[in-house]
N, C-alpha and C positions, 0 to 999 in steps of 0.2 A: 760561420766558423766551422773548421772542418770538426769532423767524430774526432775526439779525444779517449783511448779507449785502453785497458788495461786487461786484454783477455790474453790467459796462458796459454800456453804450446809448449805440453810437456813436451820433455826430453831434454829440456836446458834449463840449468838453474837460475832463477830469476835473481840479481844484482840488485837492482832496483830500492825503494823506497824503505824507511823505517818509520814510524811514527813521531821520532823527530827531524823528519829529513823537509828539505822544503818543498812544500804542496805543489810550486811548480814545475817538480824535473820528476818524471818518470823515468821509469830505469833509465835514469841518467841521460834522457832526454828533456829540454826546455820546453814546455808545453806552450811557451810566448814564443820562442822561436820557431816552430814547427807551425806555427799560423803562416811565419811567411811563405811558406810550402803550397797554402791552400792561397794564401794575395798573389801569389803571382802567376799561379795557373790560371788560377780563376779571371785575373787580366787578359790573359791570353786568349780564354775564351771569349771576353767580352769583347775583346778588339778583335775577333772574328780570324782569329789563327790558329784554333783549333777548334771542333766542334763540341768537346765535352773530356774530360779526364777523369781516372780513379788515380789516387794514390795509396800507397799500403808500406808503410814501417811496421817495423818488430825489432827488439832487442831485447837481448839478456831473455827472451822467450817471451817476451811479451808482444801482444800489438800495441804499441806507441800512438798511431797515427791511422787514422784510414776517412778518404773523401771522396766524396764524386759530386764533382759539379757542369753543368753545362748539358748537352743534347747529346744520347744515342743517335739518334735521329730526329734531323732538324725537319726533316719535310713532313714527318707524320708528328712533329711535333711530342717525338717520345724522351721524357732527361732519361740524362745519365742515372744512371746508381751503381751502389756497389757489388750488386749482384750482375750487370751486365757481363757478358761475351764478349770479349776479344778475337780476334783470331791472329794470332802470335808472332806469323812467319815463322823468322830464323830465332826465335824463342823455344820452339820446335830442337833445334839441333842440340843444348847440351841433357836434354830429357834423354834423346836418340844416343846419345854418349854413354850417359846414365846405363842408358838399358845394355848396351854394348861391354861395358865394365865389369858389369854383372855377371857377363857370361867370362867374363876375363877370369874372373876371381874365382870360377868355378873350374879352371884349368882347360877351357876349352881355346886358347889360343896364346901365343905368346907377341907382345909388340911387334919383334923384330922379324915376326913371319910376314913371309909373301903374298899378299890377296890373294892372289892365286893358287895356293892351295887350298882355299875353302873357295873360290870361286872359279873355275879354272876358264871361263869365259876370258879372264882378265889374265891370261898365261901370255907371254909371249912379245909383249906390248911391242910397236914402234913408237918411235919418236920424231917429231917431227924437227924436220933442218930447214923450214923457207921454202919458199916455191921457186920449183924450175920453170922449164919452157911451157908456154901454153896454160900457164897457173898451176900444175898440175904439183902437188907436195912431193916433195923431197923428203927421203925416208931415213932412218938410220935405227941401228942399236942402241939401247941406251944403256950407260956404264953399271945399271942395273935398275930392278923390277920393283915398282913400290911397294912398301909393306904398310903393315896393318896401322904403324904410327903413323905413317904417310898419312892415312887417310883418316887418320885422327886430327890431324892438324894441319889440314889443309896445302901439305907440299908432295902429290903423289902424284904430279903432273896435269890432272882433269883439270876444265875450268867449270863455267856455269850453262855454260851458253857461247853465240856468236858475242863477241867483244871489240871486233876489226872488222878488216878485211883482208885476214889472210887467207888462207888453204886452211886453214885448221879451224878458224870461224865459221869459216862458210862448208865443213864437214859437219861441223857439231849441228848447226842449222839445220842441214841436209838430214840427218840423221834426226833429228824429233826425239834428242834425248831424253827429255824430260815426260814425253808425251809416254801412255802406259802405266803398266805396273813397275814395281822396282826389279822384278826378274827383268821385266822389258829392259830397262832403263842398262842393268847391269850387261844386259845381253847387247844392245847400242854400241853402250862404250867400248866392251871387245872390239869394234871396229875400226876405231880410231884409234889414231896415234896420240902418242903423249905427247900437251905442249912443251912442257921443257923435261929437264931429267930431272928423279922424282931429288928431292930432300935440298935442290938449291934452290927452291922457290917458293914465297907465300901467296898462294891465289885462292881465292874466292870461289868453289867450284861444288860437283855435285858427290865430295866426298861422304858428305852425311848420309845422302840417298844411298851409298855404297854400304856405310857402315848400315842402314838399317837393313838393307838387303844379307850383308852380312850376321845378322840378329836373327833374321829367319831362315838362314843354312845352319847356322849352330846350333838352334833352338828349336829346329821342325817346326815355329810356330808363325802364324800373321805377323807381321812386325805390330801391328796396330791391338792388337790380340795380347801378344807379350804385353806393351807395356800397359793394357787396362789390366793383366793382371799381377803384374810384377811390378808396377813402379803407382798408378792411378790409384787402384785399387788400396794395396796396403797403405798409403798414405791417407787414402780417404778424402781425395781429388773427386768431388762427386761434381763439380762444377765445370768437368774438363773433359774434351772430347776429339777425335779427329773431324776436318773441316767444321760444317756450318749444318748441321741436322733440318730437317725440316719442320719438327715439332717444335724445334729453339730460335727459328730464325726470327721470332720478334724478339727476342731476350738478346739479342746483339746489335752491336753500334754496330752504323753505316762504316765503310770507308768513304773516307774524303782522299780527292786529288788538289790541288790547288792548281786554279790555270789563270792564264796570262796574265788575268787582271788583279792576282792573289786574292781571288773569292774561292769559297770550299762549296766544289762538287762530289757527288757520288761516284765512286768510280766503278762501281757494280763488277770489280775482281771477284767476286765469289761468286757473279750470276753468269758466267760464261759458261758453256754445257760442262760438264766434270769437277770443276772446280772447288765446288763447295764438297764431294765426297773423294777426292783423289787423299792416295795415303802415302807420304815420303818422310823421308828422316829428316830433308835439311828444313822441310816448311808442311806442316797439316794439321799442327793442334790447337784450340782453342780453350779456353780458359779465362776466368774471373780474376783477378788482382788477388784475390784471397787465395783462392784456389792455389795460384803459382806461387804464392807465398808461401802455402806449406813446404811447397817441392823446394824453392831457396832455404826455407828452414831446416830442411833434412839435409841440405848441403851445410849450410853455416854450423850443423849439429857433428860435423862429422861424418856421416850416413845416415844418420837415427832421428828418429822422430814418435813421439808417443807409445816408445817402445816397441816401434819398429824398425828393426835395421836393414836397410837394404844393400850400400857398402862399407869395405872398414872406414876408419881413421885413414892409414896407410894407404888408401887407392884415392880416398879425394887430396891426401896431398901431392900424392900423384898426377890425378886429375888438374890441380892446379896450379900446377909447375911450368913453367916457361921451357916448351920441348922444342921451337926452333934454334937450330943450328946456329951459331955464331958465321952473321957474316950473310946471312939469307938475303936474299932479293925480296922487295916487299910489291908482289906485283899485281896486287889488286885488284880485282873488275866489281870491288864495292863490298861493303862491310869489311874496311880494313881496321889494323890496329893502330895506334896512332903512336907517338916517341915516347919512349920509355914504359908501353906496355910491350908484351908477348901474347903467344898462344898453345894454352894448354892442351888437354885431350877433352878438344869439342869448345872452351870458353874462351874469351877473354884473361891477359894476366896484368895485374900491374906490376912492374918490376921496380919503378922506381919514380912514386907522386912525383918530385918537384921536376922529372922532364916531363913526364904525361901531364902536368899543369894541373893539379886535381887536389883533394884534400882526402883522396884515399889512402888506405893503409899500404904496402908492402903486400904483395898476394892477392889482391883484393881479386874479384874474377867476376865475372858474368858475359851475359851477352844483350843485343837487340833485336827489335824484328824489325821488317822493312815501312810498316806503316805508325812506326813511334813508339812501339811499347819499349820492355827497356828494364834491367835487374840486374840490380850486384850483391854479393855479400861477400863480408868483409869478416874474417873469423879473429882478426886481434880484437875490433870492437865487439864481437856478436853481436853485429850489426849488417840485417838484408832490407832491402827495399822493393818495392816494385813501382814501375810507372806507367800508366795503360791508357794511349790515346789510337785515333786507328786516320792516319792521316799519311797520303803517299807524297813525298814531294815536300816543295817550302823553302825559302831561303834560308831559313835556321837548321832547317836537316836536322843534324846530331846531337846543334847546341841545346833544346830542349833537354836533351839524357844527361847531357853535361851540367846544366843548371840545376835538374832534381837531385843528382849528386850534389853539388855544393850546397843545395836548401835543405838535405839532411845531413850532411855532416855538421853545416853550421849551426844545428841544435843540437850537439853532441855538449853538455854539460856538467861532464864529470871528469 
């Protein structure tokens, strides 16, 4: 039976229970229904689809909910717990937002400015038109230069990487964007042209890494540096780190691949030379289910958290507004949005449950990372979640973040 557990987090006032309230609903969650939460992961584990999970609920400022069951690692034979390591991915990106807002509200930029004024790497851009003779790209002007919301929400032209075979696949390739520091990475992209022109398209690209590069021209500081002391620190994220440290590397789950025959391998992503200490905005932090729950907390709080605030009100409704253009192209090269969500600055939006198929709220926002982990908060319930598995691949993909969604809303009992 998973922890059933009633621990505060100041900074929201607790809704929850009175002494004649019934013994089974914590703040206004079913304490019977919230077991299905821990039955059907824990199936999952056992029919060998996933190596091991944490879960983590909170409402009205309480922890409702928190479990780990199954294997960190199956070959050394280490479980799960709830103190294990993640390592996040694009869980990484609305922290990197976070810290970017930060400097927003301190009047060091405005949306509607040009990247290129604080990076002038990125002055000038082309764009790319298709390829001519001999494969060579075809150039043009674009109708203008992306800005700073561009690369907030992922329509400022960049992709991720090679996605085809075009001239602009096989530049991004060529170029080893991602390889380096984020000056590298920023200094890269100046060479390339834009895939499409910026603000008619939603694609999946290395806008994050941008905005963190952007953190440390406005900030004179590390991007990694800023946020241990401006976002880690004051919260009191003592469980959270860039990559995979090596004094931590047994306190973290393996990843798992799944291959041909849907058996769980190791995919040893983090033992490639660099990898486990590389530092970027859209993928590098690591973090406990608890741990990332504070940080959702301070979101679902508004900015605040135990009496610390680190944005207003007014910037995370900001943050979680639906900023694509009416009419956008949805052109994906992975971690898209799906019907009747949007995308804010850096997350996830829902715009509207009954076409996204979901039993969230209106607004509701989060993100995922690439090996399953996975967090929303919903601020009409003052209700956040977290789900933390570390598995690349699967024929279920997404549907697991889909399912912990519907196993906590459907203990929603008030």
């Amino acid at each position: 039976m998973g922890l059933l557990v009633a621990t505060g987090l100041a900074g929201c006032q607790a809704k929850g229970n009175t002494g004649n309230e019934n013994p089974d609903i914590v703040a206004g969650m079913s304490k019977q229904r919230l077991q299905r939460l821990d039955d059907h992961f824990r199936r999952q584990v056992d029919e060998g689809k996933i190596a091991g999970v944490v879960t983590w609920v909170a409402r009205h400022g309480q922890v409702v909910h928190e479990d780990a069951y199954g294997m960190a690692d199956i070959e050394a034979s280490r479980p799960m717990s709830k103190d294990t390591y993640f390592y996040v991915y694009s869980m990484t990106k609305p922290i990197t937002s976070v810290a970017l807002l930060m400097l927003y509200e301190e009047g060091r930029f405005q949306l509607n400015d040009p990247v290129a004024r604080y990076l002038p790497e990125l002055a000038s851009l082309k764009l790319y038109a298709g390829d001519g003779a001999g494969g060579r790209m075809t150039l043009k002007d674009p109708k203008r230069q992306p800005t700073i919301e561009d690369v907030f929400r992922h329509t400022a032209g960049f992709l991720y990487g090679p996605a085809g075979s075009r001239g602009i696949d096989k530049a991004y390739g060529e170029a080893n964007v991602m390889g380096g520091t984020l000056a590298d990475l920023t200094q890269r992209l100046g060479q390339l042209p834009l895939a499409y022109e910026p603000g008619t398209q939603w694609v999946y690209s290395v806008s994050h890494d941008v905005q963190a590069r952007l953190v440390e021209v406005l900030s004179g500081m590390p991007f990694d540096e800023f946020v241990r002391q401006r976002i880690f620190e004051p919260l009191n994220m003592k469980h959270t780190v860039f990559g995979r440290p090596d004094d931590l590397k047994e306190q973290f789950a393996v990843i798992y691949a799944v291959d041909e025959q849907g058996r769980l391998q190791p995919n040893g992503a983090l033992d490639a030379p660099g990898a486990a200490t590389r530092v970027l905005g859209g993928f590098s932090v690591s973090s406990t289910a608890a741990d990332y729950g504070r940080f959702a907390q301070m979101l679902v709080n508004s900015g605040e958290l135990d009496g610390v605030r680190l944005l207003s009100r007014k910037t995370i409704d900001l943050m979680a507004s639906d900023h694509l253009p009416p009419g956008v192209a949805r052109g994906a090269a992975g971690g898209g949005t799906a019907g009747g969500e949007g995308y804010g600055l850096g997350v996830r939006v829902v715009n509207n449950p009954a076409q996204a198929g979901n039993l969230t709220s209106t607004g509701t926002f989060g993100w995922s990372g690439a090996a399953g982990t996975h967090f929303f908060v919903d601020r009409e319930e003052d209700l956040v979640a977290v789900f933390m598995i570390q598995r690349m691949g699967g024929a279920d993909g997404a549907g697991l973040a889909a399912q912990f969604e519907t196993l906590v809303y459907q203990a929603i009992a008030d």
